[in-house]
mmCIF file of the N, C-alpha and C atoms, coordinates in Angstrom:
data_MODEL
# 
_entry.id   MODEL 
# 
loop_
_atom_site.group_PDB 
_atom_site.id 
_atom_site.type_symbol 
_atom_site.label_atom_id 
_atom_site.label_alt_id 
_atom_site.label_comp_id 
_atom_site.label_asym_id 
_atom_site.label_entity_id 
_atom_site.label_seq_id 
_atom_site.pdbx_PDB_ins_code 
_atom_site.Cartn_x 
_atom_site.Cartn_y 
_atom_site.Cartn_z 
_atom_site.occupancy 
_atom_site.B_iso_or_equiv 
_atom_site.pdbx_formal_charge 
_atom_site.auth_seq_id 
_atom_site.auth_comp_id 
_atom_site.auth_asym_id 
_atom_site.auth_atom_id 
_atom_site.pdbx_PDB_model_num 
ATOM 1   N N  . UNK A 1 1  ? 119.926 114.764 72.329  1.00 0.00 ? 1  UNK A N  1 
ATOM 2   C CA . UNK A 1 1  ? 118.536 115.102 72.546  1.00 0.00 ? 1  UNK A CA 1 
ATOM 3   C C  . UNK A 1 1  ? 117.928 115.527 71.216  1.00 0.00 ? 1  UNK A C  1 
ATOM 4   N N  . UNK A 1 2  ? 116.765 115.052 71.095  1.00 0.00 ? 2  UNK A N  1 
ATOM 5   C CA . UNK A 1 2  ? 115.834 115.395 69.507  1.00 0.00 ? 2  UNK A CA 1 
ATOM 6   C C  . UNK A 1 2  ? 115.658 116.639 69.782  1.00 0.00 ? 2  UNK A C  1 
ATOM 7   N N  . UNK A 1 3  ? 115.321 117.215 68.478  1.00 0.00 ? 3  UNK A N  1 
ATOM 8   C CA . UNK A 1 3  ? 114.714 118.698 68.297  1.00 0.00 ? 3  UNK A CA 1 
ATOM 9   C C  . UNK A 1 3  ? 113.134 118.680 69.426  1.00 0.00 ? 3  UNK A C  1 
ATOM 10  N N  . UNK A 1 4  ? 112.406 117.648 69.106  1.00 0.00 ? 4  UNK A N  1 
ATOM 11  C CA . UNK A 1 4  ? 111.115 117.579 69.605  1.00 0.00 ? 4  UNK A CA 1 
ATOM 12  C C  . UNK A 1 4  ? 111.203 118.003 71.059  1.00 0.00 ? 4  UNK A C  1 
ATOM 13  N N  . UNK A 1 5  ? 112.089 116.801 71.621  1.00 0.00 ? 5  UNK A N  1 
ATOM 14  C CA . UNK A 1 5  ? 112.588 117.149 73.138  1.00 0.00 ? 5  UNK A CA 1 
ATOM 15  C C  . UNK A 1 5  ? 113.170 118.597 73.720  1.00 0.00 ? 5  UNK A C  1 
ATOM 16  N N  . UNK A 1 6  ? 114.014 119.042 73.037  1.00 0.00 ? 6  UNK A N  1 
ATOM 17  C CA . UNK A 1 6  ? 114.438 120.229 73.341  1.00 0.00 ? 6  UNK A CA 1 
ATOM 18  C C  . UNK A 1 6  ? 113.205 120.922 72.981  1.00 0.00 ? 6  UNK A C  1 
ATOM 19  N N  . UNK A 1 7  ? 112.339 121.154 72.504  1.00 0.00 ? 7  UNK A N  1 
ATOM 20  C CA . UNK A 1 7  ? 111.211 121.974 72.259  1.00 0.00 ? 7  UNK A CA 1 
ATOM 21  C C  . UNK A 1 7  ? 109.837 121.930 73.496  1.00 0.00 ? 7  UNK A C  1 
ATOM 22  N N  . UNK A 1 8  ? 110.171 120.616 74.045  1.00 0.00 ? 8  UNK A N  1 
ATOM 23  C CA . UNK A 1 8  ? 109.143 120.393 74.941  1.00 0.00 ? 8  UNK A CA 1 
ATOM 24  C C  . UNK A 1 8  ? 109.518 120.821 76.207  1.00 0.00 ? 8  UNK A C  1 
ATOM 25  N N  . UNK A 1 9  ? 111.068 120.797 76.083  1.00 0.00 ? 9  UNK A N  1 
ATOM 26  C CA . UNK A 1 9  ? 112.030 121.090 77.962  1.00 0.00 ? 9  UNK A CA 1 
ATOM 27  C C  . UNK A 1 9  ? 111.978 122.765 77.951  1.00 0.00 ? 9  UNK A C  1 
ATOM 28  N N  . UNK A 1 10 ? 112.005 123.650 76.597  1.00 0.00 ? 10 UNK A N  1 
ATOM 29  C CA . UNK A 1 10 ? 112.596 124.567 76.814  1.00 0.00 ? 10 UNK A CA 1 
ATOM 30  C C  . UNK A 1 10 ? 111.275 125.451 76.833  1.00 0.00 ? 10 UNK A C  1 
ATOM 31  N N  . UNK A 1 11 ? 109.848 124.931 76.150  1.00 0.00 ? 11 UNK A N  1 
ATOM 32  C CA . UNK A 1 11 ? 108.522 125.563 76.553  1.00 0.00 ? 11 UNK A CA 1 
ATOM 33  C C  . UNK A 1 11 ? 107.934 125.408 77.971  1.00 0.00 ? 11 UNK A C  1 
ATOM 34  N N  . UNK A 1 12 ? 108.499 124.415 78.750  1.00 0.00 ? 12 UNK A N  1 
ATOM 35  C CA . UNK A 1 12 ? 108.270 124.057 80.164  1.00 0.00 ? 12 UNK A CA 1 
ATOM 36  C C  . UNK A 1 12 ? 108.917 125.528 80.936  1.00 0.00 ? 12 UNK A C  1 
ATOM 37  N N  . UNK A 1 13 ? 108.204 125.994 82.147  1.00 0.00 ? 13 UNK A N  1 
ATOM 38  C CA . UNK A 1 13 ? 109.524 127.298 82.501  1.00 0.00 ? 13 UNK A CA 1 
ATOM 39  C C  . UNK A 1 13 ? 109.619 126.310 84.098  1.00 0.00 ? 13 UNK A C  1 
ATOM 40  N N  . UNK A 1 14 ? 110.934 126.831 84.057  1.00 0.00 ? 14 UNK A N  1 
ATOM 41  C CA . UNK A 1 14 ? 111.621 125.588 85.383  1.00 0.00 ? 14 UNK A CA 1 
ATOM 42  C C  . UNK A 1 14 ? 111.146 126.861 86.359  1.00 0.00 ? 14 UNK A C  1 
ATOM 43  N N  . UNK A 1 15 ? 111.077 126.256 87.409  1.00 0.00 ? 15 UNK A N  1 
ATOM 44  C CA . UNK A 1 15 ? 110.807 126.490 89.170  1.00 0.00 ? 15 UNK A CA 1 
ATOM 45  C C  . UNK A 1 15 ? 111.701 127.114 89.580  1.00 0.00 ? 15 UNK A C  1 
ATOM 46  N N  . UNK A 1 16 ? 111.538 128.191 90.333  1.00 0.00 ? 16 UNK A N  1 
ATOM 47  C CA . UNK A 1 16 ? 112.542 128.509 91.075  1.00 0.00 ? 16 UNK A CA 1 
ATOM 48  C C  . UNK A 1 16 ? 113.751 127.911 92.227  1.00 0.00 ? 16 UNK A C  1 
ATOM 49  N N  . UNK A 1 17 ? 113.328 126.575 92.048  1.00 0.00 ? 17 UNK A N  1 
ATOM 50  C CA . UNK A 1 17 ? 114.467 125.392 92.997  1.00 0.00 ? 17 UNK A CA 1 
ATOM 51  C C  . UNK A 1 17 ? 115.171 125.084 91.262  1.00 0.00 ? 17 UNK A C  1 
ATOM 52  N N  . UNK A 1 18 ? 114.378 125.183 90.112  1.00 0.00 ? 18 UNK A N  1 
ATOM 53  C CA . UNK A 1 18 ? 115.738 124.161 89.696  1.00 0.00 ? 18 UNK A CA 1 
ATOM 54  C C  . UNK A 1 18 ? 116.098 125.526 88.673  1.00 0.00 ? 18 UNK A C  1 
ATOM 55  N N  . UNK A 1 19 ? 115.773 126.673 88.199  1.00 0.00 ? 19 UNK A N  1 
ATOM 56  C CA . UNK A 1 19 ? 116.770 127.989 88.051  1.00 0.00 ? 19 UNK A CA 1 
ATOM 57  C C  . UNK A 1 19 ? 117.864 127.678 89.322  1.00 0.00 ? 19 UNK A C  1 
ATOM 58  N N  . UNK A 1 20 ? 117.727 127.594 90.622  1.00 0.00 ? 20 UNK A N  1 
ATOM 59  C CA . UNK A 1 20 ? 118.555 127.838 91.627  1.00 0.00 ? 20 UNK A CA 1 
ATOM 60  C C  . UNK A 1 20 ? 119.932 126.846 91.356  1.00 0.00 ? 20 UNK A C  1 
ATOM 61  N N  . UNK A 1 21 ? 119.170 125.780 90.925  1.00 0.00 ? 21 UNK A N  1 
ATOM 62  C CA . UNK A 1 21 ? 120.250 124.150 91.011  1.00 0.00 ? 21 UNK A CA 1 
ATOM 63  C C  . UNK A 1 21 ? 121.041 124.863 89.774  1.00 0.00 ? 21 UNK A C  1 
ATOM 64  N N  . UNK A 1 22 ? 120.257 125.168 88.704  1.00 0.00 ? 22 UNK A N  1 
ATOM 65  C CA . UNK A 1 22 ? 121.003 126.037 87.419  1.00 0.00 ? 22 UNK A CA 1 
ATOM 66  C C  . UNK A 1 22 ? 121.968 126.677 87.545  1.00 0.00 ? 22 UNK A C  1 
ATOM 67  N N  . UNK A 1 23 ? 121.865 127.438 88.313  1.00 0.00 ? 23 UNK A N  1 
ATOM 68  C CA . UNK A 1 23 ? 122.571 128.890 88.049  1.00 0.00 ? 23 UNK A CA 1 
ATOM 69  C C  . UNK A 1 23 ? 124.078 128.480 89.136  1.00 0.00 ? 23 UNK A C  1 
ATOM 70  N N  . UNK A 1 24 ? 123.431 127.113 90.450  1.00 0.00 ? 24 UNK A N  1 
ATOM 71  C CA . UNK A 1 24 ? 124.465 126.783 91.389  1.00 0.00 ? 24 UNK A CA 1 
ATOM 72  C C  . UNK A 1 24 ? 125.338 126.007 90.645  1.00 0.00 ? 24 UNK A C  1 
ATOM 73  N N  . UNK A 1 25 ? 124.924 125.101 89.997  1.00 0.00 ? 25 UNK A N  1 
ATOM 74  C CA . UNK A 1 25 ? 125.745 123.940 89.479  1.00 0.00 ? 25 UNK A CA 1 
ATOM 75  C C  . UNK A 1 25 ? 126.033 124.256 88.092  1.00 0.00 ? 25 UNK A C  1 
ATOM 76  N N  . UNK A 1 26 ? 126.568 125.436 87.148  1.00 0.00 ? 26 UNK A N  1 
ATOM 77  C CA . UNK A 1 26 ? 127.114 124.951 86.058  1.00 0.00 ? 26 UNK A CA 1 
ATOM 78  C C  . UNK A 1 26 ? 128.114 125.073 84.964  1.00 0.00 ? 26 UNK A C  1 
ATOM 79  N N  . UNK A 1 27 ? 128.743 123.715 86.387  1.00 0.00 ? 27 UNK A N  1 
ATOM 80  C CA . UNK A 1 27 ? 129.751 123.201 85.985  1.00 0.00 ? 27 UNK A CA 1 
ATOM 81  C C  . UNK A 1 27 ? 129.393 121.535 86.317  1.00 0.00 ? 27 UNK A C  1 
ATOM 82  N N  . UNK A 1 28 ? 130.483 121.147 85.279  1.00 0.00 ? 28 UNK A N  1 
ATOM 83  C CA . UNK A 1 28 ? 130.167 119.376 86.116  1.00 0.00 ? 28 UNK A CA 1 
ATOM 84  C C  . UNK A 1 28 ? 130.678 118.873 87.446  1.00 0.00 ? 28 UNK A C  1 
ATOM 85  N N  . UNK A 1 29 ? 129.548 117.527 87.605  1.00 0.00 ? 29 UNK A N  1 
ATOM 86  C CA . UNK A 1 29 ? 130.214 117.307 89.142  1.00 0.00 ? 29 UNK A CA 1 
ATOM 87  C C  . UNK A 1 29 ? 130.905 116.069 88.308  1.00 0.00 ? 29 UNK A C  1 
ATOM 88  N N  . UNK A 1 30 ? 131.787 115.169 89.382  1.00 0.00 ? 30 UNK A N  1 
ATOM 89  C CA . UNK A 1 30 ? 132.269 113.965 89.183  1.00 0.00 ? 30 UNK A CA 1 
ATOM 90  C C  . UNK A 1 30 ? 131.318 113.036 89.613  1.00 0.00 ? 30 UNK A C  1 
ATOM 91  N N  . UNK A 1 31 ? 131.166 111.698 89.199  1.00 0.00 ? 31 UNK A N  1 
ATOM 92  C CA . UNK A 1 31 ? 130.129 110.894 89.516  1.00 0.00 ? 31 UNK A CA 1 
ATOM 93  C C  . UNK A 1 31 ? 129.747 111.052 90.632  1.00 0.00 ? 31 UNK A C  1 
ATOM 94  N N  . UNK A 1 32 ? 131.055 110.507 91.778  1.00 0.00 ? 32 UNK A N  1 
ATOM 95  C CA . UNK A 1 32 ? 130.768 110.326 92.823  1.00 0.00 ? 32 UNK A CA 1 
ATOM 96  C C  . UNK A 1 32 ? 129.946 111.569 93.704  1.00 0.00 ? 32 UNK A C  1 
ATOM 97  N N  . UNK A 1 33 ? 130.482 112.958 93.031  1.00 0.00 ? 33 UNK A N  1 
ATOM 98  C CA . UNK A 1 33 ? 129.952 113.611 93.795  1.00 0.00 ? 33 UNK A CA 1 
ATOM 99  C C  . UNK A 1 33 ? 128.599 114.382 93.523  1.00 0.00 ? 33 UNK A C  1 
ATOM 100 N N  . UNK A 1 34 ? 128.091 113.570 92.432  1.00 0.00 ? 34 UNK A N  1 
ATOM 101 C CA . UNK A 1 34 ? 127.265 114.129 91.540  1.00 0.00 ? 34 UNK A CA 1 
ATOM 102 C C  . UNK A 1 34 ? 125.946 112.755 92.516  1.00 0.00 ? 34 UNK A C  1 
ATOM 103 N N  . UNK A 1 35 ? 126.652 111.727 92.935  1.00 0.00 ? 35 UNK A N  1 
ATOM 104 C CA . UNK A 1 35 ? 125.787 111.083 93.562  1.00 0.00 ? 35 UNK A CA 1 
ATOM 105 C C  . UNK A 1 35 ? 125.352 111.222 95.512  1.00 0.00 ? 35 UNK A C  1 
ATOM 106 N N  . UNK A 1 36 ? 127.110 112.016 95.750  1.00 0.00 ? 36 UNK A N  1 
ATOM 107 C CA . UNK A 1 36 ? 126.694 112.501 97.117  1.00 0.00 ? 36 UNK A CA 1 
ATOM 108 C C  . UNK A 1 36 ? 125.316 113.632 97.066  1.00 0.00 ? 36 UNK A C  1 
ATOM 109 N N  . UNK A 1 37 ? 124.961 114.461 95.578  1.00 0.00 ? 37 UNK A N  1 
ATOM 110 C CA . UNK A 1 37 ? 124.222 115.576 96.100  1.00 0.00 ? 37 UNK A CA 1 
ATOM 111 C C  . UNK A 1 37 ? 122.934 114.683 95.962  1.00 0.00 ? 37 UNK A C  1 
ATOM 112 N N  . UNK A 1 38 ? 122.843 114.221 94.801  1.00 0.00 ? 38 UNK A N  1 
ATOM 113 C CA . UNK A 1 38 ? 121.295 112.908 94.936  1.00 0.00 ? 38 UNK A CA 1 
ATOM 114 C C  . UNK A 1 38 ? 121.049 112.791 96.340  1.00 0.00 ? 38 UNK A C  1 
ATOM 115 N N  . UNK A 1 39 ? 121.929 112.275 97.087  1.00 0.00 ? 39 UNK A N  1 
ATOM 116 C CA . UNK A 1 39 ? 121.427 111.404 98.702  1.00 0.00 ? 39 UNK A CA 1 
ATOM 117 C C  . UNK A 1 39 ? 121.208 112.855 99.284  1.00 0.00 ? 39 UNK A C  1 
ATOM 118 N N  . UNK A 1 40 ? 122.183 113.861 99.352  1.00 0.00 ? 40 UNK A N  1 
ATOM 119 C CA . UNK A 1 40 ? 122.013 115.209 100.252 1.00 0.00 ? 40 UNK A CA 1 
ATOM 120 C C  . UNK A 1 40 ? 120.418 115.351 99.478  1.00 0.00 ? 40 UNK A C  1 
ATOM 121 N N  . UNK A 1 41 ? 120.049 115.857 98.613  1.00 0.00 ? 41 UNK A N  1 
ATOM 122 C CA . UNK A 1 41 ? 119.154 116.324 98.301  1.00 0.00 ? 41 UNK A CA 1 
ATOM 123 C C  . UNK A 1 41 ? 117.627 115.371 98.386  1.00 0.00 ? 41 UNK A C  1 
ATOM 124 N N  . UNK A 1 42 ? 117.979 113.892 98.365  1.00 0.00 ? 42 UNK A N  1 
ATOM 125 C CA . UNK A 1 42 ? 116.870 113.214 99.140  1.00 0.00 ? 42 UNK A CA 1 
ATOM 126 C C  . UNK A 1 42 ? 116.640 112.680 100.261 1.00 0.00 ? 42 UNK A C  1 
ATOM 127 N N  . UNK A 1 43 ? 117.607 113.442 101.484 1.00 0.00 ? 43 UNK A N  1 
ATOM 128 C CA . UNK A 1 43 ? 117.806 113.611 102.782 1.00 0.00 ? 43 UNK A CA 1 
ATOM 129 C C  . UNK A 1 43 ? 116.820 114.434 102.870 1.00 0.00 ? 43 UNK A C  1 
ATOM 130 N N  . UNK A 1 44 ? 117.320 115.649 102.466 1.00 0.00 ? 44 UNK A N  1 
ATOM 131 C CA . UNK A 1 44 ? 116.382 116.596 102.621 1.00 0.00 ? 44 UNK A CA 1 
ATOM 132 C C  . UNK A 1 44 ? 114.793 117.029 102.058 1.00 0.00 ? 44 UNK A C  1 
ATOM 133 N N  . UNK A 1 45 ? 114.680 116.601 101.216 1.00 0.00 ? 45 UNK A N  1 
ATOM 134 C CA . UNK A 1 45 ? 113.131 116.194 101.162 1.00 0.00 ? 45 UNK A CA 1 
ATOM 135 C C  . UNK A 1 45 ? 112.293 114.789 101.746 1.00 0.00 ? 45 UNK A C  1 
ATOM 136 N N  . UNK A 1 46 ? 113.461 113.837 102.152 1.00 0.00 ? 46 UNK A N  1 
ATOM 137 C CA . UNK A 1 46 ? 112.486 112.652 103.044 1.00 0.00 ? 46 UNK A CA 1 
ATOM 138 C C  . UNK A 1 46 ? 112.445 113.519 104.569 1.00 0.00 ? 46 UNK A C  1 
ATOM 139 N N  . UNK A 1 47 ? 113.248 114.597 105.016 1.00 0.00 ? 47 UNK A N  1 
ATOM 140 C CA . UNK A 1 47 ? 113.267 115.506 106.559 1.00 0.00 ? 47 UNK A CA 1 
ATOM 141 C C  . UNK A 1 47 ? 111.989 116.054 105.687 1.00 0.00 ? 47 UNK A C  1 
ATOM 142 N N  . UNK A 1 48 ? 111.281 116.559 105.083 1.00 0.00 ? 48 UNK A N  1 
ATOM 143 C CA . UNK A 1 48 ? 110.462 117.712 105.028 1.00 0.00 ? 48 UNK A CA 1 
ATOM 144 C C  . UNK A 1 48 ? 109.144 116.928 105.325 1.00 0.00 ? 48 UNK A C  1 
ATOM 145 N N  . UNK A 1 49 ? 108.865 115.778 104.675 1.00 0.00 ? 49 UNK A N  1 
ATOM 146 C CA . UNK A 1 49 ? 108.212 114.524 104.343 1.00 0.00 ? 49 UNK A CA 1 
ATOM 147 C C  . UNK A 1 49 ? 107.794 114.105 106.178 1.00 0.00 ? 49 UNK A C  1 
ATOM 148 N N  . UNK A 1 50 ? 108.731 113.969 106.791 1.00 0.00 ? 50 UNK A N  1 
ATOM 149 C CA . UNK A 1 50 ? 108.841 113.608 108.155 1.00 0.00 ? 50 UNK A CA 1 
ATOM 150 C C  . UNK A 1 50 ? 108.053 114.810 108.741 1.00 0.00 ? 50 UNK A C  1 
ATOM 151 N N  . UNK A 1 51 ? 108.793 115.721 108.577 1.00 0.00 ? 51 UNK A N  1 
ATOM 152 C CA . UNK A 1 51 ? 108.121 117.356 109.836 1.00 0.00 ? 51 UNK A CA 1 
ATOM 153 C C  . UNK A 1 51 ? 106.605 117.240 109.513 1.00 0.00 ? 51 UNK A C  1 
ATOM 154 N N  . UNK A 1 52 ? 106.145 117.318 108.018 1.00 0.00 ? 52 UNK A N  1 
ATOM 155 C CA . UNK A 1 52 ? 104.701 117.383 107.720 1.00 0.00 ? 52 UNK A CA 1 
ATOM 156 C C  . UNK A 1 52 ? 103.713 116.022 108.906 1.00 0.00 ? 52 UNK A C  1 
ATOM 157 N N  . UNK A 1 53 ? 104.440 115.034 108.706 1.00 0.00 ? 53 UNK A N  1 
ATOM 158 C CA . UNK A 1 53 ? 104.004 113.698 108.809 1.00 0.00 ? 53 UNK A CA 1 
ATOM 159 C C  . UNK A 1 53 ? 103.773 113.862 110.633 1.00 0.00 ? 53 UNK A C  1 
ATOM 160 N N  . UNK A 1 54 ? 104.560 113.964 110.859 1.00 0.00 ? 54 UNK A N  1 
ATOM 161 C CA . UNK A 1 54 ? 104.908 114.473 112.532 1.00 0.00 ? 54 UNK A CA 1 
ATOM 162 C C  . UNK A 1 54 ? 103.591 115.519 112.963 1.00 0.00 ? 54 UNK A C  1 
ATOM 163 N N  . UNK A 1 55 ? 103.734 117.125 111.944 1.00 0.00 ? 55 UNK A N  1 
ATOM 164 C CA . UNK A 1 55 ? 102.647 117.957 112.526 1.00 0.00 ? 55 UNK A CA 1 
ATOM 165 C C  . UNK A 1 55 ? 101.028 117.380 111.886 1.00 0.00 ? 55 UNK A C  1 
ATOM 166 N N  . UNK A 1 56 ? 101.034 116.536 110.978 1.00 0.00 ? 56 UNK A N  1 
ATOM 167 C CA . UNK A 1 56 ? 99.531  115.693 111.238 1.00 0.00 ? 56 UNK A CA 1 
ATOM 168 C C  . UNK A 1 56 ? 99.851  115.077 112.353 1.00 0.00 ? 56 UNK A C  1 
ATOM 169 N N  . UNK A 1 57 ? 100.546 113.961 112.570 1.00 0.00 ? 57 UNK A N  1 
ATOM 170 C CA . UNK A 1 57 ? 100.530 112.783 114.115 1.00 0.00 ? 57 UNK A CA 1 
ATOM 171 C C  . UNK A 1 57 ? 99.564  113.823 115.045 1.00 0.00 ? 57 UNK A C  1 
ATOM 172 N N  . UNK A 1 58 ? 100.227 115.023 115.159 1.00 0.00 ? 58 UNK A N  1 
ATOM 173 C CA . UNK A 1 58 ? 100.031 115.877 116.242 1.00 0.00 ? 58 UNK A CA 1 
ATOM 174 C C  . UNK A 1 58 ? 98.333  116.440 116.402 1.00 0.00 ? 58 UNK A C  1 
ATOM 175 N N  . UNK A 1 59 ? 98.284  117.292 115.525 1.00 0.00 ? 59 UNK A N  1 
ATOM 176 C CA . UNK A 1 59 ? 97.002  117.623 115.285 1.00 0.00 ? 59 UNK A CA 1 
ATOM 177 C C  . UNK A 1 59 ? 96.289  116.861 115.058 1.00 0.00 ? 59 UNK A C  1 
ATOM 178 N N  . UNK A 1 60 ? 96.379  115.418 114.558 1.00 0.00 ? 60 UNK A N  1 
ATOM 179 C CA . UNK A 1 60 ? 95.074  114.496 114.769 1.00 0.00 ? 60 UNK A CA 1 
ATOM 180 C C  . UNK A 1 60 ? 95.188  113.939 116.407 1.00 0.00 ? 60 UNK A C  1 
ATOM 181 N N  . UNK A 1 61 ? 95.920  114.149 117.080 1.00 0.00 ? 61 UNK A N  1 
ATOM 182 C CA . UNK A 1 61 ? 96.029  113.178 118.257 1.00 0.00 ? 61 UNK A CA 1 
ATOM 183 C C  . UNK A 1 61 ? 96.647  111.734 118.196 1.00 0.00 ? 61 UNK A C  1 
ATOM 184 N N  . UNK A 1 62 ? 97.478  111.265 116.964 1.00 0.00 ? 62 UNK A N  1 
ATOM 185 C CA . UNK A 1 62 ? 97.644  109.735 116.612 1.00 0.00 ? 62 UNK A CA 1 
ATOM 186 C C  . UNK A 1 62 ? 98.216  109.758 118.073 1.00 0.00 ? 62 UNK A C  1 
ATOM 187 N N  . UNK A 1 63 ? 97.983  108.118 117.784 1.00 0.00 ? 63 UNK A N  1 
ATOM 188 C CA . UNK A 1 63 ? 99.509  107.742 119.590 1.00 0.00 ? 63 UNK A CA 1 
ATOM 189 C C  . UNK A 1 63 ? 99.958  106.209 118.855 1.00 0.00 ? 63 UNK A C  1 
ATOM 190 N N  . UNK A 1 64 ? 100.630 106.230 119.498 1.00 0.00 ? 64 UNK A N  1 
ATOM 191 C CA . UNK A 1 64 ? 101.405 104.422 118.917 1.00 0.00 ? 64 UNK A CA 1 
ATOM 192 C C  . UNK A 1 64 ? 100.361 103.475 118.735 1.00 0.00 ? 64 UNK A C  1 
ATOM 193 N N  . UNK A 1 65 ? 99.175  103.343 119.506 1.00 0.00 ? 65 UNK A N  1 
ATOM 194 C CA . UNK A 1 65 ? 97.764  102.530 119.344 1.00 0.00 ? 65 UNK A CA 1 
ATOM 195 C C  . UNK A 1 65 ? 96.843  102.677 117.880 1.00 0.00 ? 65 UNK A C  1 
ATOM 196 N N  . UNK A 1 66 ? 97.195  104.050 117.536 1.00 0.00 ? 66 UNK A N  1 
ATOM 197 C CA . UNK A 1 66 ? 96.565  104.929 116.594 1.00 0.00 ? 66 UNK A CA 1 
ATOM 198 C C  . UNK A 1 66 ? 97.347  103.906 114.910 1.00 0.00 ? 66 UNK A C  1 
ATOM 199 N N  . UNK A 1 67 ? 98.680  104.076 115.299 1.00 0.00 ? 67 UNK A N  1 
ATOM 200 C CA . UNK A 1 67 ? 99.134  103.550 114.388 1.00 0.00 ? 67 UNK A CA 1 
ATOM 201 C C  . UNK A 1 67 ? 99.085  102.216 114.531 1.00 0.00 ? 67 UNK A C  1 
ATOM 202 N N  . UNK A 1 68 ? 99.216  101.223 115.072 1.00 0.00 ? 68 UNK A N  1 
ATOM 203 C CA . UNK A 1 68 ? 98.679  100.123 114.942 1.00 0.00 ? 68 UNK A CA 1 
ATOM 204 C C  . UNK A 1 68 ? 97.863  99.946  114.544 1.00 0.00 ? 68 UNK A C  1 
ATOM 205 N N  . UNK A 1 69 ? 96.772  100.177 114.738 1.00 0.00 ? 69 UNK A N  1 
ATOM 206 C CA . UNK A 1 69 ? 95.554  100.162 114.029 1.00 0.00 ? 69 UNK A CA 1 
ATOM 207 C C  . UNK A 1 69 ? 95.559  100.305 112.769 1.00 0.00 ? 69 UNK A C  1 
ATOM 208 N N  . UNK A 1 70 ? 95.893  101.573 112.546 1.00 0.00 ? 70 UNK A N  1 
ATOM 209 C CA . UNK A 1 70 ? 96.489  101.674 110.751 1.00 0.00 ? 70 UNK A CA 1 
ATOM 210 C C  . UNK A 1 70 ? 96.762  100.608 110.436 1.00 0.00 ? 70 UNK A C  1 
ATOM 211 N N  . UNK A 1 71 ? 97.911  100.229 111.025 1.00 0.00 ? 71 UNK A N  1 
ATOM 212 C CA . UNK A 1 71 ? 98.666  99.344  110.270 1.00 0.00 ? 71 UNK A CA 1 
ATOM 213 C C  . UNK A 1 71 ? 97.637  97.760  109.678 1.00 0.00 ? 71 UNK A C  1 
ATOM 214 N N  . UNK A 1 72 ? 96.959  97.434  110.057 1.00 0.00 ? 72 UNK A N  1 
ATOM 215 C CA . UNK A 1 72 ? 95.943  96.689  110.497 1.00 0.00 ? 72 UNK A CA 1 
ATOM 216 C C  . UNK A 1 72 ? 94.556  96.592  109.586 1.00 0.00 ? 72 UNK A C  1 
ATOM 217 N N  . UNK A 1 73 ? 94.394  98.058  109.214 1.00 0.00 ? 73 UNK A N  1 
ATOM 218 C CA . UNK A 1 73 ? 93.405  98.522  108.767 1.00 0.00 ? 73 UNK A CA 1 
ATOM 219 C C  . UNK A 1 73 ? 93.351  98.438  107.206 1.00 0.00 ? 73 UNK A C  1 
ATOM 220 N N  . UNK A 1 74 ? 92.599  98.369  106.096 1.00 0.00 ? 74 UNK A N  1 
ATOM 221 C CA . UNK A 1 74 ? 92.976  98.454  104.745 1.00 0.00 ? 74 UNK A CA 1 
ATOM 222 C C  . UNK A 1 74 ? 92.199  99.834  104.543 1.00 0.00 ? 74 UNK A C  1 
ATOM 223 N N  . UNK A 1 75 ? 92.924  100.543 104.122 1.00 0.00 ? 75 UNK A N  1 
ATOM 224 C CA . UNK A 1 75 ? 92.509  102.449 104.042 1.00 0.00 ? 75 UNK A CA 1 
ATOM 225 C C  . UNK A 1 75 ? 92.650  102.887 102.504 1.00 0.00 ? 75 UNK A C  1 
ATOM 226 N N  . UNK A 1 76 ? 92.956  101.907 101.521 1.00 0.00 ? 76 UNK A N  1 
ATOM 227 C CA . UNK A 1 76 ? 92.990  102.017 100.299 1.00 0.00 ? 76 UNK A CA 1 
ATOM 228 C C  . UNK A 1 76 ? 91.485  101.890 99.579  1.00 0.00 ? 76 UNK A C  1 
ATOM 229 N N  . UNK A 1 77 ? 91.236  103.129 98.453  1.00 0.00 ? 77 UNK A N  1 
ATOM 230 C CA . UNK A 1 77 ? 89.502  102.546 98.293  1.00 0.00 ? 77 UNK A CA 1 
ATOM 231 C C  . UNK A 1 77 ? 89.390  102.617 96.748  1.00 0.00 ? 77 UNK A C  1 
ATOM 232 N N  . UNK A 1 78 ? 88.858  101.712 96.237  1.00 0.00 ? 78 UNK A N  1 
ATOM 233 C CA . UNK A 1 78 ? 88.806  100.733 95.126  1.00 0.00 ? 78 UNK A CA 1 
ATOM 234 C C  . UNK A 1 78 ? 88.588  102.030 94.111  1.00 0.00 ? 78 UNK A C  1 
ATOM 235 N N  . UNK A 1 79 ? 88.827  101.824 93.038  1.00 0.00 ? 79 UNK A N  1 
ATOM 236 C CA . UNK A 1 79 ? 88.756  103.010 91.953  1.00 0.00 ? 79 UNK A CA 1 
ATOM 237 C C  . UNK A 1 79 ? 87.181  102.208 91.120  1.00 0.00 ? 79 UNK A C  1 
ATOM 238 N N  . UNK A 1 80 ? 86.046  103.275 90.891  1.00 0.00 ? 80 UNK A N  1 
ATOM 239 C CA . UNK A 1 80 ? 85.241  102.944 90.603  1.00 0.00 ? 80 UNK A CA 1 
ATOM 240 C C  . UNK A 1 80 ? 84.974  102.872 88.989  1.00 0.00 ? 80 UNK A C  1 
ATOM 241 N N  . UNK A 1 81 ? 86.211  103.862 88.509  1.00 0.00 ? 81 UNK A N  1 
ATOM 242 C CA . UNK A 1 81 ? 85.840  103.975 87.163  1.00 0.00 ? 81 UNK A CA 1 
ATOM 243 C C  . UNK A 1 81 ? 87.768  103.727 86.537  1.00 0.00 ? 81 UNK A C  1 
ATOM 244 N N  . UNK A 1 82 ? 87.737  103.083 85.402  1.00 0.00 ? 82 UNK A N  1 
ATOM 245 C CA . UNK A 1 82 ? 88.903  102.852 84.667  1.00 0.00 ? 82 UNK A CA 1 
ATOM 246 C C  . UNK A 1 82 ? 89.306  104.099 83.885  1.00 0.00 ? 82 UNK A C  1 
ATOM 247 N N  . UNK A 1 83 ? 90.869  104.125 83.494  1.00 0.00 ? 83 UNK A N  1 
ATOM 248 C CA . UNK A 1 83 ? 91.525  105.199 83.244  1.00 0.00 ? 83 UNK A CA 1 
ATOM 249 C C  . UNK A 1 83 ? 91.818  104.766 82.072  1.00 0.00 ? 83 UNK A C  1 
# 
């Protein structure tokens, strides 16, 4: 890692999820198991992703008709100005 880089990671202050991953993990994992926590850990944020997704369904009233329609529908809206 460049000096530059280490200067840019270490003025950043990490989150209290990844102090946590810090302070849990350090030591090394082995690939494999360094790739079981990847999937555990994007299990668990595609479940969080779901509950949110679920308590909109709810509070808007969607029903299976609701989503069809979506599906159906183009809900994307054109960007008026360039970046």
């Amino acid at each position: 890692m460049t000096a530059t880089a280490q200067n840019t990671i270490s003025a950043a202050p990490f989150s209290n999820v990844q102090l946590e991953i810090l302070k849990t993990f350090s030591f090394q994992l082995e690939d494999e198991q360094l790739l079981r926590l990847r999937k555990m850990l994007a299990t668990f944020f595609a479940q969080i992703a779901i509950e949110e997704a679920n308590k909109t369904w709810d509070k808007k009233g969607w029903t299976d008709e609701t989503a069809a329609k979506m599906m159906e529908t183009k809900m994307r809206k054109r960007r008026t100005q360039k970046i």
